[in-house]
Rosetta silent file (secondary structure, phi, psi, omega in degrees, C-alpha in Angstrom):
SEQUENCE: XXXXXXXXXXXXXXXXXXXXXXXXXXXXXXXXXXXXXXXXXXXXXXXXXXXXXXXXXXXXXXXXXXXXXXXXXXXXXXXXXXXXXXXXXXXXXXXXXXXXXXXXXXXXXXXXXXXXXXXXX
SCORE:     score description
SCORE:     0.000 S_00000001
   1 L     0.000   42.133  170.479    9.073   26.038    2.315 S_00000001
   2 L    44.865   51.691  152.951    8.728   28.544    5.137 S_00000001
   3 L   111.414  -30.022 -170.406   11.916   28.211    6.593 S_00000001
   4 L   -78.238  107.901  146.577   12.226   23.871    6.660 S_00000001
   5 L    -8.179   52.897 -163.310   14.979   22.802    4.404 S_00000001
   6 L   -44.369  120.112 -166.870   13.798   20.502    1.688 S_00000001
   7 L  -120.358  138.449  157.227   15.715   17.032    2.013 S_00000001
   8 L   -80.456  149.513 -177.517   15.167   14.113    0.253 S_00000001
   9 L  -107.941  153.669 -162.515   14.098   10.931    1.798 S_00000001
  10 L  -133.401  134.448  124.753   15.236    7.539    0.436 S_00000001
  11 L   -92.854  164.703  163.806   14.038    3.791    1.102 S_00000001
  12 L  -146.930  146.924 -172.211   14.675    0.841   -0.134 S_00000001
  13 L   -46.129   98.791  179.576   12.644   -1.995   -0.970 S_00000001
  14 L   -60.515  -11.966 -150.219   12.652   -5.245    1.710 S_00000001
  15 E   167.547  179.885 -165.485   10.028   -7.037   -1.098 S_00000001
  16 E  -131.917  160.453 -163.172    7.036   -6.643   -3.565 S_00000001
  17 E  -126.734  122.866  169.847    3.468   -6.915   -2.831 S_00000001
  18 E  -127.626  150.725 -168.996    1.668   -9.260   -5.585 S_00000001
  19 L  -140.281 -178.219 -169.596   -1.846   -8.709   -5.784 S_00000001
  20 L  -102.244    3.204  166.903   -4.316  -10.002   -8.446 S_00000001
  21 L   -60.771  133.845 -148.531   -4.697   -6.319   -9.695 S_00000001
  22 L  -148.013  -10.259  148.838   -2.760   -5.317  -12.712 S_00000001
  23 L  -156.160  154.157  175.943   -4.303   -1.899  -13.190 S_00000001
  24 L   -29.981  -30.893  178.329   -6.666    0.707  -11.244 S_00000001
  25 L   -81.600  150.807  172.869  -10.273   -0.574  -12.836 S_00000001
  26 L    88.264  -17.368  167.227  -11.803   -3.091  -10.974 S_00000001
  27 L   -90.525  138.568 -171.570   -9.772   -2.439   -7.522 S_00000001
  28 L   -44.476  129.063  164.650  -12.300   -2.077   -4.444 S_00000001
  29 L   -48.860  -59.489  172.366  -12.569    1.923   -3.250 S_00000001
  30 L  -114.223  126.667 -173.011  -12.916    0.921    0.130 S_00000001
  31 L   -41.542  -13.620  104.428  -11.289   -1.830    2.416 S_00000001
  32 L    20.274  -80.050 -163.674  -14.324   -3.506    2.868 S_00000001
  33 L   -86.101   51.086  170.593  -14.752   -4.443   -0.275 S_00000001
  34 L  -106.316  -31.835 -163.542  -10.901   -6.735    0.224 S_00000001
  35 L   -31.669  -22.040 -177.297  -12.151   -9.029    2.655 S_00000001
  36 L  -149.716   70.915  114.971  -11.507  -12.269    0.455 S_00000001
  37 L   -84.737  117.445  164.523   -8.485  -10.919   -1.718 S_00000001
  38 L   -99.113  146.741  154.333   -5.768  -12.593   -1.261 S_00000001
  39 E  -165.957 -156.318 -174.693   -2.084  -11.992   -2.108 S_00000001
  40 E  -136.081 -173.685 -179.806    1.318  -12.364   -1.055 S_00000001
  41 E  -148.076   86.175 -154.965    4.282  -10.407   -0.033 S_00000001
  42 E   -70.799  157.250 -170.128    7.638  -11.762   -1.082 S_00000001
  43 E  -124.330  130.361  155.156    9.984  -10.293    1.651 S_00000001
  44 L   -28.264  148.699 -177.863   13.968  -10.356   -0.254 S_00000001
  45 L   -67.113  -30.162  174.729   15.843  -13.237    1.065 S_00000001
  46 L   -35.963  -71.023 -135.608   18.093  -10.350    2.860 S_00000001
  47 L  -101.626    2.983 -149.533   15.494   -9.882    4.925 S_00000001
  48 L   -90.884  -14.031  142.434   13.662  -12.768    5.277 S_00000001
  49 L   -17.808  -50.633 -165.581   15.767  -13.162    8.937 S_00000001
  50 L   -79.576  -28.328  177.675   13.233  -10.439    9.930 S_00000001
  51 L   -54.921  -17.554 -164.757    9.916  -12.279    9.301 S_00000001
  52 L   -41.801  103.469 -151.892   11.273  -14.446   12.644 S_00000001
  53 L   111.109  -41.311 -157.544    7.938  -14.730   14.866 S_00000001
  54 H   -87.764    8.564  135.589    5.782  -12.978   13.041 S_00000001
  55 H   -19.763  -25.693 -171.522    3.459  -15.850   12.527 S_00000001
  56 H   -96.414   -9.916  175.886    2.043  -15.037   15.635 S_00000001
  57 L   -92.988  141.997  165.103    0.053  -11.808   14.465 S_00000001
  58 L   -58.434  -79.459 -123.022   -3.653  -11.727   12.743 S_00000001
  59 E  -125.041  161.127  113.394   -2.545   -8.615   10.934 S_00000001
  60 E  -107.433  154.297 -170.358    0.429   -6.566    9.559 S_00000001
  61 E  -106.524  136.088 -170.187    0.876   -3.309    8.231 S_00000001
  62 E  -129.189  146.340 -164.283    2.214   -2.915    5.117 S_00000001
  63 E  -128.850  124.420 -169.902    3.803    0.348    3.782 S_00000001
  64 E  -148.473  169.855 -160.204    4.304    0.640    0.085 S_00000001
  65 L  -110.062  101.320  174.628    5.244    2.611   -2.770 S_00000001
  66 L   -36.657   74.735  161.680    2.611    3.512   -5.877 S_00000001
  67 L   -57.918   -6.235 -165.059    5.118    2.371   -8.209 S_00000001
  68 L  -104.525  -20.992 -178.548    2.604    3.085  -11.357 S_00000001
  69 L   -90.327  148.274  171.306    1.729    6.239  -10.112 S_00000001
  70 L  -141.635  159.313 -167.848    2.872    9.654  -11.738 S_00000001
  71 L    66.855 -165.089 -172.328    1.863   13.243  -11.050 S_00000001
  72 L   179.915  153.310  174.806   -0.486   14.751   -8.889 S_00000001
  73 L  -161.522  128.892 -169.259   -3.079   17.394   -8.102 S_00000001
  74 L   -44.071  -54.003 -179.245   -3.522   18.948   -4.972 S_00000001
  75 E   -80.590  128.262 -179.713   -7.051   19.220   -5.634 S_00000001
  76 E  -152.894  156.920  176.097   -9.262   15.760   -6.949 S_00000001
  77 L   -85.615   72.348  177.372  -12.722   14.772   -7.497 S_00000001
  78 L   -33.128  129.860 -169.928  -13.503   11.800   -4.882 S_00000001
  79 L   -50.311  -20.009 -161.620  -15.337    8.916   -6.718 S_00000001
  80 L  -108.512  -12.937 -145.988  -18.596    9.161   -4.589 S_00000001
  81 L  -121.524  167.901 -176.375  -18.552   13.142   -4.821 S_00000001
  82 L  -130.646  -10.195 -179.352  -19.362   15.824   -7.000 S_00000001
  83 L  -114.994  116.640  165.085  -17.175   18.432   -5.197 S_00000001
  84 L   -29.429  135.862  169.863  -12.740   18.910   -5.657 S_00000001
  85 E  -138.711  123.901  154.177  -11.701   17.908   -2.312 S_00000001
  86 E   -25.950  154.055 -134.842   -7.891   18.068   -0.983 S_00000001
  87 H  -119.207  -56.898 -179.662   -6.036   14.982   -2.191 S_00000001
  88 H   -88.476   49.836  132.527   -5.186   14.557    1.678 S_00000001
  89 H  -153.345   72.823  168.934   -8.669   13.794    2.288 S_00000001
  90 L  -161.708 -155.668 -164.803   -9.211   10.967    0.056 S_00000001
  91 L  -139.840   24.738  170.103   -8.074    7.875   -0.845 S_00000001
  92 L   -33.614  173.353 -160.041   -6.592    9.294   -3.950 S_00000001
  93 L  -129.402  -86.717 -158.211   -3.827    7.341   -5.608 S_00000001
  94 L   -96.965   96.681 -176.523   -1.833   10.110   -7.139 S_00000001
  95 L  -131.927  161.578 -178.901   -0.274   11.984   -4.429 S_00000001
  96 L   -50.525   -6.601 -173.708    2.812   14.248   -4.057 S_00000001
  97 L  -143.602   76.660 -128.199    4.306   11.501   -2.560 S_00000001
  98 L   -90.059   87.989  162.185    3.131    7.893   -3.944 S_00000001
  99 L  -140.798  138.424 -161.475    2.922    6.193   -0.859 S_00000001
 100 E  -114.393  143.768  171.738    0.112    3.691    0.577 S_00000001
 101 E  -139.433  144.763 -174.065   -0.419    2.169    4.065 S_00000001
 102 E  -129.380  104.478  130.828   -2.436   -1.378    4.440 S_00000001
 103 E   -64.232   89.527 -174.520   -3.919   -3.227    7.257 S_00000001
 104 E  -111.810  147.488 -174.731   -4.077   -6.671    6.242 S_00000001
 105 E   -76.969  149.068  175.650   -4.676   -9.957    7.806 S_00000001
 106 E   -89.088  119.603 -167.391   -1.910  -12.368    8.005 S_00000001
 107 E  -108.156  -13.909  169.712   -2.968  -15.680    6.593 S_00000001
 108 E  -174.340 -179.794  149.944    0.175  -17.670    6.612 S_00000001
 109 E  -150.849  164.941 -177.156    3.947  -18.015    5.547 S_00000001
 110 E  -149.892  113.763  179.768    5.803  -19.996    3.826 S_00000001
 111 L    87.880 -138.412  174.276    9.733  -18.716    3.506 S_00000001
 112 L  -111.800   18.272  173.099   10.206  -15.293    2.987 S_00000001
 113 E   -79.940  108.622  115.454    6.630  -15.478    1.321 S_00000001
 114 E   -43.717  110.018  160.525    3.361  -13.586    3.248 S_00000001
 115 E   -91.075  122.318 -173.040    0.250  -14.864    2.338 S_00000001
 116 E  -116.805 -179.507  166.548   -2.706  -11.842    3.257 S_00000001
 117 L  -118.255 -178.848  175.477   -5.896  -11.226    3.069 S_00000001
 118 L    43.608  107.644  162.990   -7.766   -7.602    2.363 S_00000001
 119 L  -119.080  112.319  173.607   -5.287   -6.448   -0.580 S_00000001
 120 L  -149.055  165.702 -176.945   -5.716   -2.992   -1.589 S_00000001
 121 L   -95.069    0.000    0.000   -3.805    0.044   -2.376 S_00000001
C-alpha cells in the first residue's frame, strides 16, 4: 500500500436504523425520492444520555454500516448508465468498505427512539 501501514479500524454500534426496506428492490436511487419515508433509529440505552438536546435540530446525519452487503468491484455499472464507472463515483452499495452516510430530517423522539424522515441507504 505504497508505504501506509494497513490497520484495521473498529466501531461499534450506538443503535440500528429500522427502515421499511427489507431488501435492495424497491429502495429509491436518489434522496429525492425519500422525502415521505419514515423510520426510526433506536439509539442503545447506553447511549441514549447522548441524544440530550438534540431535539432542537431539523436534521441529523447518520453514519451506518451495509450490514447485508458482501463483496465488491472496483468497477460497476451505474443504474442510469451504460458505461463501468469507479464504485467511488456512484451510489453503489457494495463497496470495499460497506459504509453509508444519510442526511435525514429529524421528526421527533421519544426515548432513545429517532423518528426521521428521507430513509435511504
Amino acid at each position: 500500500m505504497h508505504g501506509v501501514e494497513e490497520k484495521e479500524i473498529r466501531y461499534r454500534p450506538i443503535g440500528i436504523i429500522h427502515s421499511p426496506f427489507k431488501n435492495v428492490r424497491g429502495v429509491p436511487i436518489q434522496p429525492t425520492g425519500t422525502r415521505e419515508i419514515f423510520g426510526t433509529v433506536e439509539v442503545f440505552s447506553e447511549f441514549c444520555e447522548g441524544l440530550k438536546d438534540i431535539e432542537g435540530f431539523s436534521h441529523i446525519i447518520l453514519v451506518y454500516h451495509f450490514h447485508k452487503s458482501k463483496g465488491y468491484s472496483l468497477l460497476v455499472k451505474p443504474f442510469v448508465d451504460n458505461q463501468k464507472c469507479g464504485v467511488f463515483a456512484t451510489r453503489a452499495l457494495r463497496r470495499p468498505n460497506p459504509i453509508g452516510i444519510s442526511v435525514v430530517r429529524l421528526v421527533r423522539v421519544e426515548g432513545c427512539t429517532l423518528h426521521i424522515e428521507g430513509v435511504h441507504p
